[in-house]
C-alpha positions in Angstrom: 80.6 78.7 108.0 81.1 79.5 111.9 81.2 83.3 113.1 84.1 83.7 115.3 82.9 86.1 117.8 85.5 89.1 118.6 86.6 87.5 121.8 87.7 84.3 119.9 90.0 86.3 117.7 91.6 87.9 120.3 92.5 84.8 122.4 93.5 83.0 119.0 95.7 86.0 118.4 97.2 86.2 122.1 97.6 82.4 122.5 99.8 82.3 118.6 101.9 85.1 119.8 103.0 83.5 123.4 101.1 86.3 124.9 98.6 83.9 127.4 101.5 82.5 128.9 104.7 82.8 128.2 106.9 80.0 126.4 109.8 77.9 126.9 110.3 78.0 123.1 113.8 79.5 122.2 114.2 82.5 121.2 114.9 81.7 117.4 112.5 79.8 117.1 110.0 81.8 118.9 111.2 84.5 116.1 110.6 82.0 113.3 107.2 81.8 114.3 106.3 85.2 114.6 108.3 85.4 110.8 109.7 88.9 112.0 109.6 91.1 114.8 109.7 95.2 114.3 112.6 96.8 115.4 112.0 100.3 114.3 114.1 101.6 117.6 116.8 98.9 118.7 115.1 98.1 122.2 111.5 97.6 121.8 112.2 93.9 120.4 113.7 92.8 123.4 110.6 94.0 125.6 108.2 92.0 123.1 110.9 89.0 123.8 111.1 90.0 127.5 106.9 89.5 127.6 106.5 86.2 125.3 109.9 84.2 126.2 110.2 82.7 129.8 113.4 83.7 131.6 114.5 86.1 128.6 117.7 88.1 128.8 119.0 90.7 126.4 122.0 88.8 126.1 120.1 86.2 124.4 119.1 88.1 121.2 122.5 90.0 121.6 124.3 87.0 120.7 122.1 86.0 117.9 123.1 89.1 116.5 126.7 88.5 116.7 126.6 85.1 115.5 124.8 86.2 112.6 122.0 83.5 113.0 119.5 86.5 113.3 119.4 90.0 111.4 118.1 93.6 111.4 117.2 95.2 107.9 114.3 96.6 106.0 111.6 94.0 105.4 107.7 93.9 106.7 106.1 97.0 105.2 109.6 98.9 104.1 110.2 98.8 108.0 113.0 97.5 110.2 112.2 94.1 111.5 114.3 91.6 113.2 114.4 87.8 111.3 116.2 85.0 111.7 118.9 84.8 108.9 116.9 82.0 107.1 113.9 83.5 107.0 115.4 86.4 106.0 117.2 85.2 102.9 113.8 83.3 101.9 111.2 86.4 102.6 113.1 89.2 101.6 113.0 88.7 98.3 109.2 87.6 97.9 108.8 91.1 99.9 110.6 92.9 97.5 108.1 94.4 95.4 107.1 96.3 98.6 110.3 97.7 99.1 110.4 98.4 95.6 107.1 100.3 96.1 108.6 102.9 99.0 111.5 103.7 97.4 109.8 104.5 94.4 107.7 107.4 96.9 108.0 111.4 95.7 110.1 111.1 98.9 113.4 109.2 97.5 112.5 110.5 94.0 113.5 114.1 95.1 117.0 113.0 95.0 117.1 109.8 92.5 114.6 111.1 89.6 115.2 110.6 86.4 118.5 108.3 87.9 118.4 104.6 86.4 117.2 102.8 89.9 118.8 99.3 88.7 121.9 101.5 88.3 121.5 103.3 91.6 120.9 100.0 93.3 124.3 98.5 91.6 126.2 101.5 92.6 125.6 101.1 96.4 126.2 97.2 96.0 129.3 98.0 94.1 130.7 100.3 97.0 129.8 98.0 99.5 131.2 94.8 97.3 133.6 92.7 99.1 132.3 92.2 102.5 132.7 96.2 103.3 130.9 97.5 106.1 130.0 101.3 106.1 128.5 103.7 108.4 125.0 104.6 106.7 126.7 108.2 106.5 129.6 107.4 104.9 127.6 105.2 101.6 125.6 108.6 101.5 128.8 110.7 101.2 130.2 107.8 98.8 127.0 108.1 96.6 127.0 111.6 96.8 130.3 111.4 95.0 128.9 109.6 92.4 125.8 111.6 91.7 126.5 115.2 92.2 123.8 117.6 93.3 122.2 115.0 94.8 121.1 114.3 98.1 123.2 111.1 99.9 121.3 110.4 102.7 118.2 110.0 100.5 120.5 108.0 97.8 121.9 105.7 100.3 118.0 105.1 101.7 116.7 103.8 98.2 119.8 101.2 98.2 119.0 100.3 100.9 115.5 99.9 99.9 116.3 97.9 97.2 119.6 95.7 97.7 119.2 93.6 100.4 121.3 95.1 103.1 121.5 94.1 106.7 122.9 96.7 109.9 125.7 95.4 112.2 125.1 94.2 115.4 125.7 96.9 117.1 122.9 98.9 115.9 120.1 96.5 117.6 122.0 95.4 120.6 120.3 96.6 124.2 121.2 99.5 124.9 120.1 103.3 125.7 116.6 104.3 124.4 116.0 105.9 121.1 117.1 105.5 118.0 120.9 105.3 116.8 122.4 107.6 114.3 125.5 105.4 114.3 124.2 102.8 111.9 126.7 100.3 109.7 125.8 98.1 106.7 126.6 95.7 104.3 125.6 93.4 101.6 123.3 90.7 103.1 124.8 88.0 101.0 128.6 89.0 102.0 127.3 89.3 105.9 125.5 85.6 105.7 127.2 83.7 103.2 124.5 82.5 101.2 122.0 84.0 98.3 118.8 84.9 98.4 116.9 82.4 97.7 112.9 83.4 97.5 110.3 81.1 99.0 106.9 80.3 97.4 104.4 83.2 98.4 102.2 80.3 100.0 104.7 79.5 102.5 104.7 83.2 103.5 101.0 83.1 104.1 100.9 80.0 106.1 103.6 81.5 108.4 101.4 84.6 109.0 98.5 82.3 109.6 100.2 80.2 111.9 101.1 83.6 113.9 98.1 85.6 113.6 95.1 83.7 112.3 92.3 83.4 111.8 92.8 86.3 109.4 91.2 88.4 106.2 93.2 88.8 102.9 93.1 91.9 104.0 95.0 91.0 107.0 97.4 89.3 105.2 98.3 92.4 102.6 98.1 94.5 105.6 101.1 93.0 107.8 102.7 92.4 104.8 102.8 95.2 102.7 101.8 92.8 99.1 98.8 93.7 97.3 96.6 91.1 95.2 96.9 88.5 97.6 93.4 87.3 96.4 94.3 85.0 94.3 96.7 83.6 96.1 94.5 82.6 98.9 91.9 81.9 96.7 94.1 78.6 95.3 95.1 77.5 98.5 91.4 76.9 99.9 91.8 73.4 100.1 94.5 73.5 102.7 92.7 76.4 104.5 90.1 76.9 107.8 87.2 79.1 106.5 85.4 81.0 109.3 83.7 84.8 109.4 84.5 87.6 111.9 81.2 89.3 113.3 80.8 91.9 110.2 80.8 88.7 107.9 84.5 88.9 106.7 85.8 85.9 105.6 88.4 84.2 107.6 91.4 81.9 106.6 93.6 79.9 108.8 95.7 76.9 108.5 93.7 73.2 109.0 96.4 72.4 111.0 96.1 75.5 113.5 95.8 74.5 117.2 92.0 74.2 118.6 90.7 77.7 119.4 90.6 78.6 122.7 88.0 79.6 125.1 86.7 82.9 124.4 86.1 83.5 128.1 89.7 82.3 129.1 91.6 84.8 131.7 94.4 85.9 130.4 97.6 87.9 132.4 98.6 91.5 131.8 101.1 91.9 129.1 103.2 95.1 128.3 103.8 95.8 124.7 107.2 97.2 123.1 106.0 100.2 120.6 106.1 98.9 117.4 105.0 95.4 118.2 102.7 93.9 115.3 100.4 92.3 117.4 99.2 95.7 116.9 99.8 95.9 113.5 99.7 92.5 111.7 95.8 93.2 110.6 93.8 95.5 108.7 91.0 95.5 111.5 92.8 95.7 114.9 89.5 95.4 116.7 90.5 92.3 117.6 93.3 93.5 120.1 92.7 97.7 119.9 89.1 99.5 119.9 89.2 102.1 117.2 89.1 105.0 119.9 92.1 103.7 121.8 94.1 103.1 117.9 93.6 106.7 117.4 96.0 107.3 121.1 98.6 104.4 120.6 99.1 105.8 116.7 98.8 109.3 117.2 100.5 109.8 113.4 104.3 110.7 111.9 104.1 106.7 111.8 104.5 106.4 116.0 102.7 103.3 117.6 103.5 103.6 121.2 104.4 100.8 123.7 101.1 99.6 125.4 99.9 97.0 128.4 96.7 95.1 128.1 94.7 94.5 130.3 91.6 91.1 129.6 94.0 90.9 126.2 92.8 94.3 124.7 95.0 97.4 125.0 94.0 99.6 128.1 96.9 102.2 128.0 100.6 102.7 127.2 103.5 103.8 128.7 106.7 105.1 128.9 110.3 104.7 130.9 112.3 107.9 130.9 114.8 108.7 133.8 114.5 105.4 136.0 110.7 105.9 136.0 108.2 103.8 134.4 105.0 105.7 133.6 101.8 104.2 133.2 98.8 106.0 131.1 95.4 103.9 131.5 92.8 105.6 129.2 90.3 104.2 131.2 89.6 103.6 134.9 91.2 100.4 136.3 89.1 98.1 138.8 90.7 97.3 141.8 91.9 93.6 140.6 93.5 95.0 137.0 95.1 97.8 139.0 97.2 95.2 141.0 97.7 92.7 138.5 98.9 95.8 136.4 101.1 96.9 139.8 102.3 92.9 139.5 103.4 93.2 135.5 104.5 96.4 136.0 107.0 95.4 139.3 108.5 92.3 137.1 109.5 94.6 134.2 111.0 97.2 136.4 114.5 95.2 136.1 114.3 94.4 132.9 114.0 98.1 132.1 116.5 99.0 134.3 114.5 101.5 136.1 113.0 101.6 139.8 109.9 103.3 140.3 106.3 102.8 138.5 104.3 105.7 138.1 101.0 106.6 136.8 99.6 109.9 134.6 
């Protein structure tokens, strides 16, 4: 069995997720490859769209969202992720038990213990029957109603949790920086016009492979959120890849995956929305972020901040507050990586809508 060298994984990793050059794929499509990209705060998907999509404009996504042919909800690890509307209905519910998980947490429980959760879930479903769209604010004050003494905002978080639920456009359209309070939802069904519909768990798997293989089960449960995934790999062996990473982990990936390639190719400076699962989509992130740099990007209170790297491994982050894009190497840059950094930098300014590039 070959030992894939850390090098390899990374370029494997950076050439799946259009991040060695950038593609003329569209921008659904380039979504359905990637299965689902985080949109924890409305912007940062557009940046990670801005950096793998050639020619990309907000306006593009924008009108996905409006035509309903891509959604924002709760899915990848009980976190906000933007799908395409397919994928969505497919994935959602083979994700479910995940969701399940989190709003099972001491946290929701303050509010909903000792509530039936089926009943909690039909409640919410019930006030939003019909097509209605509400502000999040206004199905915790409706729940409220229902369940006196308890806490809205935390009821109206475990529906959401566990009814499929998608937010309005408006709520991951470009815009200003931060999140949005203002957020409106409504039954996925009643938004897309079609049922859930659960795929087979293998077809989730191969999508993840195709994306970020060569990968561990670990990797797989980590992106995911799922737990005993073992087996389920285990029985699809005979349409797998088998390779090891340098500390002897086994490696899956699809037989039909591109070649490899070089370990030694260049590859361009890429800026990184925060968020973005490149950094995320394994259990050992070696592969993209050393452990010392991890502990900077993710300093806790579940932050991962926007990064750029530099020979495809993260070499700082950085920030845009005020017109002013700020970078923060966390290690010296060579005289080459500080322009081609400079070069990056100068294309996104635009994009951003700021004007200057600053570093500290």
């Amino acid at each position: 069995m070959s030992v894939l060298s850390l090098r390899a994984l990374n370029r494997a990793l950076l050439h799946r997720q259009f991040l060695m050059e950038r593609t003329g794929r569209t921008v659904p499509q380039v979504l359905g490859h990637l299965v689902a990209m985080q949109a924890q705060e409305p912007n940062w998907p557009y940046v990670g769209l801005w950096s793998r999509v050639d020619g990309f404009t907000p306006a593009q996504l924008s009108v996905l969202l409006e035509e309903r042919t891509v959604v924002r909800s709760a899915l990848l690890r009980s976190t906000q992720h933007l799908a395409v509307s397919g994928d969505f209905r497919r994935f959602r519910p083979v994700l479910q038990p995940v969701l399940d998980r989190t709003a099972g947490t001491s946290y929701f429980r303050k509010a909903s213990g000792g509530l039936d959760t089926g009943a909690l879930a039909a409640a919410g479903a019930e006030i939003l029957a019909g097509s209605r769209t509400l502000p999040r604010r206004e199905l915790a004050r409706l729940l409220a109603l229902r369940y006196p003494g308890r806490e809205g905002k935390l009821l109206a978080g475990e529906v959401e949790l566990r009814t499929p639920l998608v937010h309005t456009p408006e709520t991951a359209r470009w815009g200003r920086w931060g999140t949005r309070n203002a957020v409106s939802v409504t039954r996925a069904e009643d938004w897309l016009g079609a049922p859930m519909t659960p795929a087979p768990i293998q077809e989730l798997v191969r999508r993840y492979l195709a994306a970020y293989g060569p990968a561990s089960v670990m990797d797989v449960q980590a992106w995911s959120g799922l737990t005993r995934l073992r087996e389920v790999i285990q029985a699809m062996r005979g349409e797998l890849r088998c390779s090891r990473d340098p500390e002897g982990r086994e490696l899956f990936d699809l037989e039909t995956a591109p070649e490899l390639p070089d370990p030694g190719a260049p590859v361009p400076v890429r800026f990184l929305p925060a968020f973005d699962n490149l950094l995320l989509g394994h259990a050992d992130r070696t592969r993209v972020i050393s452990d010392a740099d991890r502990k900077r990007v993710m300093p806790g209170a579940a932050m991962v901040l926007p990064t750029f790297l530099v020979d495809g491994f993260v070499h700082g982050s950085w920030s845009v507050k005020d017109g002013t894009l700020r970078l923060v190497p966390f290690r010296p840059l060579r005289p080459a990586e500080r322009d081609a950094v400079a070069e990056e930098a100068e294309r996104l300014l635009p994009f951003l809508g700021a004007a200057n590039v600053t570093y500290g």
